[in-house]
N, C-alpha and C positions, 0 to 999 in steps of 0.2 A: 504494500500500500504506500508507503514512505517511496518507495521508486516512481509509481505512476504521481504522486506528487509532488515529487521532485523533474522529473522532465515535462509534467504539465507546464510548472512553473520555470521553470527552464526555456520552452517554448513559448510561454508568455511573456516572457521578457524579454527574445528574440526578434519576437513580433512589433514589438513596443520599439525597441531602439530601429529595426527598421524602418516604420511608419516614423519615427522623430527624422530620419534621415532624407525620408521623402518629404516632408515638411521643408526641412531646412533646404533643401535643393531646389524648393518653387517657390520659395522664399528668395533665393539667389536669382534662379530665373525670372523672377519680377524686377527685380534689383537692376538686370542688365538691362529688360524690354525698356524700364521708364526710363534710364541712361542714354542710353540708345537713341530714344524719343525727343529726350531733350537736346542732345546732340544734333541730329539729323533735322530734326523739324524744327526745332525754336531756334538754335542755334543757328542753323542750315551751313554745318563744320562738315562737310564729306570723311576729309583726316581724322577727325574726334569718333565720330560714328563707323567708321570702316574699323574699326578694332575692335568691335562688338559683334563682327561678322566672322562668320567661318570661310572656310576657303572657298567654299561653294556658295552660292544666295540664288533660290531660286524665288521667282517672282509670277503668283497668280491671278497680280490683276491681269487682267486680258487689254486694257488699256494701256499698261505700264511693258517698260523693256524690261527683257529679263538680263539679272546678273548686277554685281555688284556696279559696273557701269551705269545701266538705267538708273541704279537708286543716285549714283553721283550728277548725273541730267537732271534727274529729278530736282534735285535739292540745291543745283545752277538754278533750273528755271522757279524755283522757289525764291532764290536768293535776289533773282531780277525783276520777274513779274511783281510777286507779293512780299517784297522786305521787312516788311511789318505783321506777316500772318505769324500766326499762334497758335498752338494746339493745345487746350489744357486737359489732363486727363482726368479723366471721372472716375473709372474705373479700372482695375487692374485684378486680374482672378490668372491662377495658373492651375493648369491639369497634367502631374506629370512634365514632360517636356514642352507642352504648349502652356503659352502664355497668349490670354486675350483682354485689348484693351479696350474703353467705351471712352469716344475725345469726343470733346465740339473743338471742333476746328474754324478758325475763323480766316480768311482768307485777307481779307477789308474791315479794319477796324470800324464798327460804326453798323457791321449786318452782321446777323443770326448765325451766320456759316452752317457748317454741318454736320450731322453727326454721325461718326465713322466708328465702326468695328473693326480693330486690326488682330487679326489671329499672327502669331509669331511661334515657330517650331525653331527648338533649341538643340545642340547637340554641342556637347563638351563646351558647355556655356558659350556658346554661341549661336548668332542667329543664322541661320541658314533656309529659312523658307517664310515666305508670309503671303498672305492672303486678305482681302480687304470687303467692306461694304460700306457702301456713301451713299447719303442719304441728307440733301440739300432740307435746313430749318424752315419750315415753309411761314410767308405771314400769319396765317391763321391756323388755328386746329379748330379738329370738329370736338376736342375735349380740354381741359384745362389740364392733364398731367403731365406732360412737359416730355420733353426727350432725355432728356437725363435725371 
């Protein structure tokens, strides 16, 4: 009896320091996404933000170039177009190696912007995949609860 309750609890406390382990790892991978975010987008630093990438960056908007190039275009025509846009994050939640974030992004100080879903796939704390939904603040709603 003292056996099976010794490797129950054995196994339970295996289990336990595991789970702390996968905690603290999507805790880190939030850590890099908002870094990352603040780099690339508020900053619009391509050099700052390219160190949070893996060797590989694949890209699933279908509007966007793929690879870590596009996301450097991207964040030129960020830097020209809209010098003043912003993205502020609302929310940050990780599963495992995905991290997904909820911004209003504003493009033009002074309008609503939009609100964007950015899914980010990590791999040896890095970003290496991302995938996106935009979704322009419209004047009115048909309710008062807001998008964020």
């Amino acid at each position: 009896m003292k056996k099976v309750l010794l490797s129950s609890l054995s196994v339970s406390l295996m289990l336990y320091a595991v789970s702390g382990l996968a905690g603290s790892s999507q805790e880190t991978n939030k850590q890099i996404v908002a870094q990352f975010y603040q780099k690339a987008l508020n900053e619009k630093n391509f050099a700052a933000a390219e160190s949070y990438l893996g060797a590989k960056y694949i890209q699933h908007n279908p509007l966007a170039q793929d690879g870590k190039d596009g996301l450097k275009n991207y964040i030129a025509y960020l830097k020209k177009t809209y010098p003043q846009s912003h993205s502020e994050v609302k929310r940050i939640m990780a599963d495992g190696d995905y991290v997904v974030v909820h911004v209003n992004s504003v493009l033009e100080q002074g309008t609503k912007g939009r609100a964007i879903i950015d899914i980010f796939r990590l791999e040896n704390n890095k970003i290496c995949e991302h995938w996106d939904v935009i979704q322009p603040i419209p004047a009115e709603a048909a309710n008062t609860n807001g998008m964020f």
